[in-house]
MIDO-318501 format. One line per field, with one value per residue (C-alpha): residue number from 0; residue in one letter; x, y, z. Coordinates in nm, 3 decimals. Example, Ala and Ser with C-alpha at 12.3 -4.5 7.8 and 13.67 -1.06 7.14 Angstrom:
<domis>
nr <- 0 1 .
rest <- a s .
east <- 1.230 1.367 .
north <- -0.450 -0.106 .
up <- 0.780 0.714 .
</domis>
This chain:
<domis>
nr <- 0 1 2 3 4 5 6 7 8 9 10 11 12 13 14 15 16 17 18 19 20 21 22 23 24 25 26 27 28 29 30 31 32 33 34 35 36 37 38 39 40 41 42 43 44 45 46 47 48 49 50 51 52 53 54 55 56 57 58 59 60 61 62 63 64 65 66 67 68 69 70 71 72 73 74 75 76 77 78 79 80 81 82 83 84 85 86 87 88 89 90 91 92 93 94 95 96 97 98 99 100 101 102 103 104 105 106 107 108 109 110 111 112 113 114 115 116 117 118 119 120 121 122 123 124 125 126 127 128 129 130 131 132 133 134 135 136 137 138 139 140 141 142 143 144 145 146 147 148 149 150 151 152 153 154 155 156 157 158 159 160 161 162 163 164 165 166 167 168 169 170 171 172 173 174 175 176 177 178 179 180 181 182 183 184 185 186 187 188 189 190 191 192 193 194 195 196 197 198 199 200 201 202 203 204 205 206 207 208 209 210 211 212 213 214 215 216 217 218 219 220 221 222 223 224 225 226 227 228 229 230 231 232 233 234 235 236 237 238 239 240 241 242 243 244 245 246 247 248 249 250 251 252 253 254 255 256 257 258 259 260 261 262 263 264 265 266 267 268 269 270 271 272 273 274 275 276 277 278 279 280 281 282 283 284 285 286 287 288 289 290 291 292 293 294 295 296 297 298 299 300 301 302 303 304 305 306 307 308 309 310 311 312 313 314 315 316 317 318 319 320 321 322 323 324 325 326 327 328 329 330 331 332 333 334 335 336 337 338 339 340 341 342 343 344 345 346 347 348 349 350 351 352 353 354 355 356 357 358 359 360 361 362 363 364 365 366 367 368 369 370 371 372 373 374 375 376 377 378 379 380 381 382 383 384 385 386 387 388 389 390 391 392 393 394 395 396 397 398 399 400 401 402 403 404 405 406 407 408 409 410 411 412 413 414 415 416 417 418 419 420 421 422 423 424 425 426 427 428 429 430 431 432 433 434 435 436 437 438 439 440 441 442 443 444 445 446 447 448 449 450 451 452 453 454 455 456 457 458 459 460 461 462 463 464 465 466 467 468 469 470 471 472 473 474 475 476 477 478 479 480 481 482 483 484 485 486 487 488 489 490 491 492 493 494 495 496 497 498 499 500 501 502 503 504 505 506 507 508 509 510 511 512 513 514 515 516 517 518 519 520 521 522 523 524 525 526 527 528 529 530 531 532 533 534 535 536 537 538 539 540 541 542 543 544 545 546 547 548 549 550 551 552 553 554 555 556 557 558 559 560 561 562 563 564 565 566 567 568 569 570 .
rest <- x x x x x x x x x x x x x x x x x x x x x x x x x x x x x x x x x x x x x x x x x x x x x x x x x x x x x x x x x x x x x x x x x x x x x x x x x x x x x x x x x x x x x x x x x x x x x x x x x x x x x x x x x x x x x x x x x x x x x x x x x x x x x x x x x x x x x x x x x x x x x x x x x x x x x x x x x x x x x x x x x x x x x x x x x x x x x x x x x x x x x x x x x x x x x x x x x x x x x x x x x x x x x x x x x x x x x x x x x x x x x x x x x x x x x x x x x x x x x x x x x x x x x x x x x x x x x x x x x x x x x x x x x x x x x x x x x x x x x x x x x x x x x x x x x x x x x x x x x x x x x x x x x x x x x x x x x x x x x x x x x x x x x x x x x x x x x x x x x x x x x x x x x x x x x x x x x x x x x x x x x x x x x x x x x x x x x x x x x x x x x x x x x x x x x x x x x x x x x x x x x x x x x x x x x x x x x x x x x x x x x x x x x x x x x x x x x x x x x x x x x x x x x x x x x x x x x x x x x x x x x x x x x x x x x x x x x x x x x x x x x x x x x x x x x x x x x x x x x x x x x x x x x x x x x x x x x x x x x x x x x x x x x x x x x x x x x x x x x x x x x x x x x x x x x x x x x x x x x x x x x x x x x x x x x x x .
east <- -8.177 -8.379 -8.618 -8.362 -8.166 -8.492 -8.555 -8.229 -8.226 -8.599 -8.445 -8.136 -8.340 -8.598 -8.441 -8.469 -8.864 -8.985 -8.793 -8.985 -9.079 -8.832 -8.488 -8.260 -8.080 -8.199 -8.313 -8.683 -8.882 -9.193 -9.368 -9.400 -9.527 -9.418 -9.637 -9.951 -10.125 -10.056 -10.105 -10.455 -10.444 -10.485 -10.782 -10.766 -11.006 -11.082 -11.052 -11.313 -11.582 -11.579 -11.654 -11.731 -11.424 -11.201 -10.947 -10.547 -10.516 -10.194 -10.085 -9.803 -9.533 -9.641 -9.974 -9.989 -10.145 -9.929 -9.886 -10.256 -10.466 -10.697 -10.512 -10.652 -10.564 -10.618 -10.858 -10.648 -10.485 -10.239 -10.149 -10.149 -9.967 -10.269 -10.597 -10.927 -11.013 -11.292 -11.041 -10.745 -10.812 -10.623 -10.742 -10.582 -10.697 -11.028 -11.225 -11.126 -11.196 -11.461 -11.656 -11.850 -12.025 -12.225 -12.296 -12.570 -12.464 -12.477 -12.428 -12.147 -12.005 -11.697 -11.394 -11.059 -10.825 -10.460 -10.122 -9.873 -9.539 -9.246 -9.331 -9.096 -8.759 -8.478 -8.570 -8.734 -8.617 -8.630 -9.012 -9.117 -9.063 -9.178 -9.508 -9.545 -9.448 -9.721 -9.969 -9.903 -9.938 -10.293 -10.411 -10.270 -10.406 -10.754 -10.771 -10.639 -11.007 -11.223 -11.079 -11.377 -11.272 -11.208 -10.949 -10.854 -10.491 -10.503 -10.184 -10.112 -9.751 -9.479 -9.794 -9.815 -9.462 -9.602 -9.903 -9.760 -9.503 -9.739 -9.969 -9.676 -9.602 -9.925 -9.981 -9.698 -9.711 -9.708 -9.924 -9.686 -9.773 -10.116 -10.229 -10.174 -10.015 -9.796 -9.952 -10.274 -10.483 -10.430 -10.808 -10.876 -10.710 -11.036 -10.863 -10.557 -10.559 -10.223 -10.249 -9.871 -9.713 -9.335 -9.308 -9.488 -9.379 -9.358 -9.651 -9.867 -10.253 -10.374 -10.525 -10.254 -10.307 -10.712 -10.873 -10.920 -10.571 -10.730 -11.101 -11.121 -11.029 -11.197 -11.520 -11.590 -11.819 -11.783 -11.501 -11.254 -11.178 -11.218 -10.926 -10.606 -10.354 -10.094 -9.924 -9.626 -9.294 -9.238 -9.187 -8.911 -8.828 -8.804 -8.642 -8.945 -9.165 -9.299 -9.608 -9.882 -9.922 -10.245 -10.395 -10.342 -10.653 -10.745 -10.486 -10.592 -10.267 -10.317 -10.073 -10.124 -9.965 -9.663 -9.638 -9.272 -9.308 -9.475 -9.421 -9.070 -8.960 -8.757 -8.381 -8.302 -8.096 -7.909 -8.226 -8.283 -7.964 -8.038 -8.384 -8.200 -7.897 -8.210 -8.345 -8.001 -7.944 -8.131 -8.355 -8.581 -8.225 -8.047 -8.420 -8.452 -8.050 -7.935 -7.582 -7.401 -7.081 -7.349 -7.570 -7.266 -7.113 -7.424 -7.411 -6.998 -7.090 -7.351 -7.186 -6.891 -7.028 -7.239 -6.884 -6.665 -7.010 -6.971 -6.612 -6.634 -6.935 -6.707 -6.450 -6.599 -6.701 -6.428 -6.533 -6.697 -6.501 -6.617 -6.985 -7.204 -7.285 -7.182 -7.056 -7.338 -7.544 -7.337 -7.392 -7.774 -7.744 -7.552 -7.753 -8.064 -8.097 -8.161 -7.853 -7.608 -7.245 -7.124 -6.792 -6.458 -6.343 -6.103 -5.786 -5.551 -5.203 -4.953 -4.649 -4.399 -4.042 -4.135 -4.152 -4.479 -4.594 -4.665 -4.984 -5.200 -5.338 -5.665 -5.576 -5.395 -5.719 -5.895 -5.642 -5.735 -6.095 -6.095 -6.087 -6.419 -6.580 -6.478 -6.692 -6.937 -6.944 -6.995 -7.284 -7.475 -7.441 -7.598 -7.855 -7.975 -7.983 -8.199 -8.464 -8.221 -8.197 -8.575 -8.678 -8.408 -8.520 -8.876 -8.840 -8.929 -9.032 -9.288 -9.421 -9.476 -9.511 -9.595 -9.839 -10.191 -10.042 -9.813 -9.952 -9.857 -10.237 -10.411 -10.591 -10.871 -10.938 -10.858 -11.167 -11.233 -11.586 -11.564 -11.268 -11.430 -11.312 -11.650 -11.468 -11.167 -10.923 -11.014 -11.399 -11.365 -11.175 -11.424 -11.701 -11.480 -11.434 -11.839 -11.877 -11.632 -11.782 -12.192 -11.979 -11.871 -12.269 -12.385 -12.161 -12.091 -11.741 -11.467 -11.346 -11.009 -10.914 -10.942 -11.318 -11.372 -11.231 -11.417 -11.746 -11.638 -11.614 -11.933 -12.132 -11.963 -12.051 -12.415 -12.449 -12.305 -12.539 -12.823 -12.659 -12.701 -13.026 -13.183 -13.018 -13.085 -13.492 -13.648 -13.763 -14.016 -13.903 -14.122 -13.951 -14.097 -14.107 -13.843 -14.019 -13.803 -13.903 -13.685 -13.818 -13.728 -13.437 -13.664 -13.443 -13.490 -13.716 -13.653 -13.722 -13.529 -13.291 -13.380 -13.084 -13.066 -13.231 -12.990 -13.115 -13.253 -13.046 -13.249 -13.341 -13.204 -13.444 -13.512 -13.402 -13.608 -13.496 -13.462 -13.702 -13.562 -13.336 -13.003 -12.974 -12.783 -12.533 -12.394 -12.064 -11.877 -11.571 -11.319 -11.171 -10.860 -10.609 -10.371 -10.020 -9.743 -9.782 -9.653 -9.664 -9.865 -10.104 -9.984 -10.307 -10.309 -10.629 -10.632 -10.736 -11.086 -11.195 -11.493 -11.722 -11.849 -12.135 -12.131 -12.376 -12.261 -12.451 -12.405 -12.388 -12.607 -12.314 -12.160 -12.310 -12.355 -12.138 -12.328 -12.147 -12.145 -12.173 -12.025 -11.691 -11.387 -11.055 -10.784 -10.508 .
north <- -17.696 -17.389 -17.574 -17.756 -17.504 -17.299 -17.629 -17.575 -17.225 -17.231 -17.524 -17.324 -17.033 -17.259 -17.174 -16.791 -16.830 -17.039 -16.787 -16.480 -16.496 -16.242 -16.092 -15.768 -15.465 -15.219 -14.939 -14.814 -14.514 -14.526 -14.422 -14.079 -13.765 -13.607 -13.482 -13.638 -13.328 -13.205 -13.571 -13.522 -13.908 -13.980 -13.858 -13.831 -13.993 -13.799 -14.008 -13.711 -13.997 -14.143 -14.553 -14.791 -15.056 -15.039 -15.343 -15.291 -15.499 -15.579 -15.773 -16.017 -16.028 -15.781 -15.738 -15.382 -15.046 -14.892 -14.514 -14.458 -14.546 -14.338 -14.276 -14.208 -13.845 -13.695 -13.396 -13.161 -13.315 -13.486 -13.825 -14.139 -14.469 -14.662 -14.739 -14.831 -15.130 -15.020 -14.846 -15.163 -15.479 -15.816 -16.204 -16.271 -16.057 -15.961 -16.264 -16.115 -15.770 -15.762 -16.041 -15.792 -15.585 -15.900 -15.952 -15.766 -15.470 -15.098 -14.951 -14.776 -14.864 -15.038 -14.960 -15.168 -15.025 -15.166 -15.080 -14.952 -15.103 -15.237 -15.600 -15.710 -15.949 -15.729 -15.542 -15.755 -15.597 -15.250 -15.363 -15.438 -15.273 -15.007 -15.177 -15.175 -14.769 -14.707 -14.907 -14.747 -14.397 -14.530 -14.605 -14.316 -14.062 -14.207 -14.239 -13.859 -13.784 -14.090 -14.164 -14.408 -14.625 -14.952 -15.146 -15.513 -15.589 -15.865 -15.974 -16.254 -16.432 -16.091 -15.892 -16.175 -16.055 -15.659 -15.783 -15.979 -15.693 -15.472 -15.597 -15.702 -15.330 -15.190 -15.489 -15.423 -15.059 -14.882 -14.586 -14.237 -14.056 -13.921 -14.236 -14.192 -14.469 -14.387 -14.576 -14.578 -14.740 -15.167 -15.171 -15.040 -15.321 -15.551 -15.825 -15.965 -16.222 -16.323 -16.601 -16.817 -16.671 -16.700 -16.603 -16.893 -17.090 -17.445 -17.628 -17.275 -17.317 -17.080 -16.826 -16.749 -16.611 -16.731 -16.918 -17.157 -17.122 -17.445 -17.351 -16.993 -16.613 -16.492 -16.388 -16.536 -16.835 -17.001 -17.261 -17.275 -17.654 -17.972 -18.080 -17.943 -18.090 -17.820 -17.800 -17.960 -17.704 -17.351 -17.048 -16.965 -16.664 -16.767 -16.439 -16.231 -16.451 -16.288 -16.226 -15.944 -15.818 -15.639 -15.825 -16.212 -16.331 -16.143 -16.281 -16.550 -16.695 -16.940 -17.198 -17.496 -17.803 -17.839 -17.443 -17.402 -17.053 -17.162 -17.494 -17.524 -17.843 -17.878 -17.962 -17.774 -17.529 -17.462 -17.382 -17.125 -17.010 -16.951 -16.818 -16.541 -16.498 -16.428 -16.146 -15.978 -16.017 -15.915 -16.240 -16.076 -16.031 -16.399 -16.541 -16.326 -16.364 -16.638 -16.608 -16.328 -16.089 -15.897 -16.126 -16.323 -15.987 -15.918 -16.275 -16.318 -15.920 -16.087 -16.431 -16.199 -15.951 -16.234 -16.436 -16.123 -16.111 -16.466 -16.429 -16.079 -16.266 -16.520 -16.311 -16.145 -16.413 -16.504 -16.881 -17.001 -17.324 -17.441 -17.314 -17.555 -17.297 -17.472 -17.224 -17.287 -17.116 -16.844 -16.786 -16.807 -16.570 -16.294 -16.382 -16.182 -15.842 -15.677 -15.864 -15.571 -15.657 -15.747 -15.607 -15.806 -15.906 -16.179 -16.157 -16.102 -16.216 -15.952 -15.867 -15.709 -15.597 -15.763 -16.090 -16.318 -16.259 -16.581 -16.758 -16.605 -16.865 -16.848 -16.955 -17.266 -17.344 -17.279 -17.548 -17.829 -17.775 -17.822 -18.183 -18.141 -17.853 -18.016 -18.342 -18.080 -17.885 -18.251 -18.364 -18.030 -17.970 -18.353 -18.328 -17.989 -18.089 -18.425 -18.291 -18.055 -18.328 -18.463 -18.098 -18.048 -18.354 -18.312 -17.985 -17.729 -17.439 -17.673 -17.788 -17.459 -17.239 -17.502 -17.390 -17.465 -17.742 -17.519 -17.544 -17.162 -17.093 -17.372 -17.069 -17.062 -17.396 -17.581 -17.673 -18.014 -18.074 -18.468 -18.385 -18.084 -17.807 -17.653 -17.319 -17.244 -17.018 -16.727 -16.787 -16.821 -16.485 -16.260 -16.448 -16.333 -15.970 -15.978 -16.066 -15.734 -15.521 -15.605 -15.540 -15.229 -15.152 -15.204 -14.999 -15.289 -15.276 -15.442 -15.800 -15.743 -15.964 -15.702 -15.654 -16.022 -16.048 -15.785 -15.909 -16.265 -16.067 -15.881 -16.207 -16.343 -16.087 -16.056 -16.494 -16.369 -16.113 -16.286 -16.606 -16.332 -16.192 -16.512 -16.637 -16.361 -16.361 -16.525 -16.903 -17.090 -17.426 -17.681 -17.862 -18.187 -18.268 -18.531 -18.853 -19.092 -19.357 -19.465 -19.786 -19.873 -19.859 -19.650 -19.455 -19.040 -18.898 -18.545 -18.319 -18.251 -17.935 -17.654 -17.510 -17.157 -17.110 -17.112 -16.983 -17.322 -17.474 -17.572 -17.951 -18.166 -18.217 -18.575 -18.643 -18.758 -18.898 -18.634 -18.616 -18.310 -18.341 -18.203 -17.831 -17.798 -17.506 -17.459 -17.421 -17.325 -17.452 -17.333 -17.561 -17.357 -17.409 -17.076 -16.997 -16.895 -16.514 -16.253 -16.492 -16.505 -16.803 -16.980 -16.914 -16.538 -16.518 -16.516 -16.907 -16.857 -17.021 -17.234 -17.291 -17.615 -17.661 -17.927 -17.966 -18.040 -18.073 -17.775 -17.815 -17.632 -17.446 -17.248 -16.989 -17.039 -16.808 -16.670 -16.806 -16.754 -16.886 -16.661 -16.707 -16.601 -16.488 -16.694 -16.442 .
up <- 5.891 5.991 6.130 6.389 6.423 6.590 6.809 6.940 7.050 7.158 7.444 7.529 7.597 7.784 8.150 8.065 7.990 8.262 8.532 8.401 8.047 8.067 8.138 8.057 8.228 7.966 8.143 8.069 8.193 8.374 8.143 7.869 7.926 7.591 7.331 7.362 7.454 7.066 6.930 6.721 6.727 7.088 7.268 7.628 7.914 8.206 8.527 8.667 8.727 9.042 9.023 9.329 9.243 8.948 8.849 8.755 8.470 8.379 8.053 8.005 7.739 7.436 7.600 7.696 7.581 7.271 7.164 6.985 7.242 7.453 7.712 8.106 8.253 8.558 8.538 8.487 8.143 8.238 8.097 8.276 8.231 8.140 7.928 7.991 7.899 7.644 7.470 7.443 7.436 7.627 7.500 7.811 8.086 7.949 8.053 8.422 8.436 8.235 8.442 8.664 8.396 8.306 8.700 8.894 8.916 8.921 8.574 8.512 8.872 8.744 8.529 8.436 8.320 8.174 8.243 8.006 8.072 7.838 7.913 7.736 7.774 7.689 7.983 8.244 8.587 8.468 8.268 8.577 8.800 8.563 8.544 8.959 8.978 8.700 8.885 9.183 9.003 8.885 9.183 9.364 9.068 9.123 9.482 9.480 9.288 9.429 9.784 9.807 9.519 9.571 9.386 9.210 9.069 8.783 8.641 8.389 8.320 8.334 8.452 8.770 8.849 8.799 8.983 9.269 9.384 9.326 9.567 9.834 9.862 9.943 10.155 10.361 10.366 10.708 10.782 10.885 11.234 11.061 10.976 10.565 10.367 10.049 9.760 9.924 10.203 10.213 10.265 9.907 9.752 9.753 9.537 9.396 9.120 9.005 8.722 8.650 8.963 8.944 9.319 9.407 9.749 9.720 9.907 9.906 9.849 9.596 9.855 10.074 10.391 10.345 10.629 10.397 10.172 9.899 9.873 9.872 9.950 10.286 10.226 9.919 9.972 9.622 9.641 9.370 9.400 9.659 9.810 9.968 9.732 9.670 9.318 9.285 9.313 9.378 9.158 8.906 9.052 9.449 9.522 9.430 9.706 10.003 10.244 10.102 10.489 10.510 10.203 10.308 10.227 9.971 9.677 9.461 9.362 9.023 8.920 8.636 8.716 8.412 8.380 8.483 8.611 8.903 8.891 8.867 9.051 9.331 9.328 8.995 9.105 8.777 8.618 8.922 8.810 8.460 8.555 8.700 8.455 8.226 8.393 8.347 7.960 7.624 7.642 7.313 7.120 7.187 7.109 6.792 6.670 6.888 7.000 6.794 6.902 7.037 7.238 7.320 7.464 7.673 7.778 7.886 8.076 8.278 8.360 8.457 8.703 8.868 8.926 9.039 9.308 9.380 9.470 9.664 9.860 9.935 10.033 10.272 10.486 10.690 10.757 10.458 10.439 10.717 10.610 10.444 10.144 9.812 9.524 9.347 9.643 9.599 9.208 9.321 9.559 9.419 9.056 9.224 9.032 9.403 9.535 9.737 9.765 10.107 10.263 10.197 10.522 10.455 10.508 10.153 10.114 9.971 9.859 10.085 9.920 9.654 9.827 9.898 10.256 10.470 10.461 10.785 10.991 10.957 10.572 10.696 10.872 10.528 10.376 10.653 10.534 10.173 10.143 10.320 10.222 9.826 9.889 10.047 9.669 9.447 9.706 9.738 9.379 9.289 9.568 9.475 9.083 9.120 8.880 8.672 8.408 8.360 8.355 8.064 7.861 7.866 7.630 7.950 7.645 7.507 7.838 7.918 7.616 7.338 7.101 7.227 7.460 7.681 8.074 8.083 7.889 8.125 8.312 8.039 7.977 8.355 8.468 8.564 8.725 8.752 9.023 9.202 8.986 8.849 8.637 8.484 8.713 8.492 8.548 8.939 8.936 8.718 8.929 9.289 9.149 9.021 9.446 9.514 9.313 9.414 9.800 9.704 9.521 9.850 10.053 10.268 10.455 10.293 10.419 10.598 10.857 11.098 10.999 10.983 11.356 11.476 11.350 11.495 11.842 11.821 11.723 12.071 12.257 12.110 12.210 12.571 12.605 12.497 12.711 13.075 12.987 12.991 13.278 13.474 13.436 13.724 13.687 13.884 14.038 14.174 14.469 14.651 14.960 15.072 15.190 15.438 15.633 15.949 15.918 15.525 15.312 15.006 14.834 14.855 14.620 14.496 14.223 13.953 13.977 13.754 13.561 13.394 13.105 12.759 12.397 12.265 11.976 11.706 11.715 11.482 11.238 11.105 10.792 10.533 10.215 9.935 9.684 9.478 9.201 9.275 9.208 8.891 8.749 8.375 8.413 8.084 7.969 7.691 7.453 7.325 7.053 7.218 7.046 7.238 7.424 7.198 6.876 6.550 6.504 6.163 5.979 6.023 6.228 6.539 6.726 6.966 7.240 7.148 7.466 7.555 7.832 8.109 8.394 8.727 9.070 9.283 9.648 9.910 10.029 9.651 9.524 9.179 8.916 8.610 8.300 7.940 7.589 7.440 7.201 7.379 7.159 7.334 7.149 .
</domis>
């Protein structure tokens, strides 16, 4: 009875998970201030050293630094909103950020440190957001000590919600009349890696804004797969989508076929629908108690204040019968947490004397449309459904959060090397951010598109230049005489004409059958039994990653990633 009775509420709370993993209007603070200084528990980190690139890591459900940590403080004492990763631990994130301490590097050149937030889902909107303004305040608080320091942003499942806005608003900052930028300078951000991206647009690559938006961020030469096959579907949360601005090109954007968070299909807009209802309730409550007077309260307050917004929205828009909009557009629409009431501008019949006032005409019009715009309400809502129901019936929670089958943990164990897929998405990005950091080691400029171009133009210029030099240095021709006859029809015999001089291209070189054996790498692949985020494994101790080792041929053109052995907690 339990047992079913568990089934049951894990699939009606299905819709709520794969929109965010998350949902509530419980308002959180940023984060605490309050006694830590007197706390004998807690011993405070001084942000005073300076480090070449440091990465944002932030955690998903339940995954984020608790009271009784070491927390990070500016110099002068005062507590930040975060950890360093020495001093908390993610199963999740760790693999990551802590990727380019085993790469060659400077010691003691890097840092990660972890985000406190609620991350929770009786609070999603308020969570996080609270996770982006702490972020921000990290990276401002650091830059204000270490304006050199360059940064990565690393979010996983809620955190890729924390991570992707995150990264969208320093991305599309603009600079004030002195040239200074609010959070802080786009060109610090180095990297983004956002791992089960609900923002995700349908048909997007996994780089977006790269050059090459399949194989890889700009400037990093490793490619993360072959092929441009996009996955299939679009994001749960569509209205948290956008460009990154300054930063296209340097987001890694991971999504696992079958993880409904990114991979929501298309045509299920109920489940959109539901996706955003759950942002607005206690999602932790009606998945811990189900529906009680409580919960059910919460629920019937939510489902209210999104209809009276449906029907002001409608209101105010004088010829929405004639529009194509469907109802059900309009309970998406005004179902966004940042949706802001419109105006009523349609006319209202009232009472005058106590007596009904005549329908205006503009309402008769209204009348000869509803036949229409009716048929237009069944159709839309069928069309825009197709996949509602095969979603529903394939158990969307277990697809997507089953324990250790659930595609929402396929970032640690997705490599496929037969089909051109050499690491796991978590591999590729610690072996990207190992690339930033050696960058940053070296001093060398970061990779914007603006340095890109301009490097592009000076190798132009550099080919012209070398194009007029040689052109203009003075050749020798050898011209013969013209012989002619008047008496036979010999052709003319003349020299060849001399053209400038051009830097020689390289001839092509013969090729020879190869008598090396293929360059080899190790590539390294997790085999993972992983429960669902935030739960318990049923033995008490905690399920690992074991590592297997496969050996694939490298090509000429990949750099090849350093990899371990080692065994990875899958948590």
């Amino acid at each position: 009875m339990n047992v079913g009775k568990s089934k049951r509420a894990r699939v009606a709370l299905s819709a709520f998970a794969i929109g965010a993993l998350g949902a509530g209007v419980v308002v959180a603070a940023p984060w605490s201030t309050s006694t830590t200084s007197t706390e004998a528990s807690i011993e405070l980190v001084s942000t005073a050293t300076c480090y070449d690139m440091v990465s944002i890591a932030i955690g998903g459900r339940g995954d984020t630094p608790r009271e009784g940590v070491k927390w990070l403080t500016t110099p002068d004492g005062e507590r930040l909103p975060a950890a360093m990763s020495g001093d908390y631990s993610s199963d999740w994130i760790d693999q990551v950020v802590r990727a380019p301490n085993n790469g060659n590097v400077v010691p003691d050149s890097y840092a990660a440190v972890y985000v406190e937030y609620p991350a929770d889902m009786a609070s999603y909107e308020n969570a996080v957001q609270t996770g982006v303004t702490n972020s921000q305040t990290i990276m401002k608080s650091i830059t204000a000590s270490c304006p050199k320091t360059r940064f990565a942003i690393v979010g996983y499942s809620e955190g890729a919600d924390v991570a992707r806005r995150t990264a969208m608003e320093v991305g599309n900052q603009v600079a004030d009349a002195d040239g200074q930028y609010g959070i802080v300078d786009p060109s610090q951000v180095v990297g983004v890696v956002i791992l089960a991206d609900a923002g995700r647009v349908a048909g997007e690559g996994p780089f977006p804004g790269a050059d090459n938006p399949f194989g890889n961020p700009d400037g990093f030469d490793t490619k993360y797969q072959n092929g441009s096959s996009a996955v299939s579907g679009q994001g749960a949360l569509p209205g948290t989508s956008g460009g990154f601005g300054a930063l296209d090109g340097r987001v890694a954007s991971f999504c696992s076929e079958g993880d409904l968070t990114c991979a929501l299909p298309e045509n299920t807009s109920l489940l959109h629908l539901a996706a955003n209802l759950g942002r607005q309730v206690n999602a932790d409550a009606l998945e811990k108690d189900n529906l009680t007077p409580a919960t059910g309260a919460d629920l019937a307050l939510a489902l209210g204040r999104i209809a009276v917004n449906a029907f002001n929205d409608i209101a105010s828009q004088p010829n929405w019968m004639q529009s194509d909009e469907t109802f059900l557009d309009v309970l998406i629409k005004v179902s966004e947490p940042n949706y802001k009431p419109g105006t009523v501008t349609t006319p209202v019949s009232a009472e005058v004397d106590g007596e009904q006032e005549p329908i205006e005409t503009g309402q008769m019009v209204d009348m000869v449309y509803l036949p229409q715009k009716i048929f237009r309400e069944i159709t839309g809502f069928l069309s825009s459904n197709q996949n509602t129901v095969a979603v529903v019936m394939n158990d969307p929670y277990g697809l997507t959060l089953g324990p250790g089958s659930g595609h929402h943990f396929d970032y640690w164990r997705d490599a496929d090397v037969a089909n051109g897929k050499p690491l796991t998405s978590a591999q590729y990005a610690g072996a990207w951010l190992t690339e930033l950091l050696e960058e940053a080691n070296k001093g060398e400029p970061v990779k914007t598109k603006e340095v890109q171009e301009k490097a592009g133009r000076a190798a132009v210029q550099a080919i012209t230049a070398s194009v007029t030099t040689t052109s203009a240095t003075p050749t020798a021709t050898t011209t013969a005489p013209v012989t002619s006859s008047p008496v036979t029809t010999s052709p003319v015999t003349t020299s060849p004409v001399v053209t400038p001089v051009l830097p020689a291209a390289p001839a092509p070189a013969t090729e020879a059958p190869a008598t090396e054996a293929p360059a080899t790498e190790t590539v390294t692949t997790p085999e993972c039994t992983i429960p669902v985020e935030g739960e318990t494994p049923v033995e008490g101790a905690p399920p690992v990653c074991v590592t297997t080792t496969e050996t694939a041929a490298a090509t000429a053109s990949e750099t090849v990633v350093p990899t371990t052995t080692e065994v990875v907690p899958a948590g």
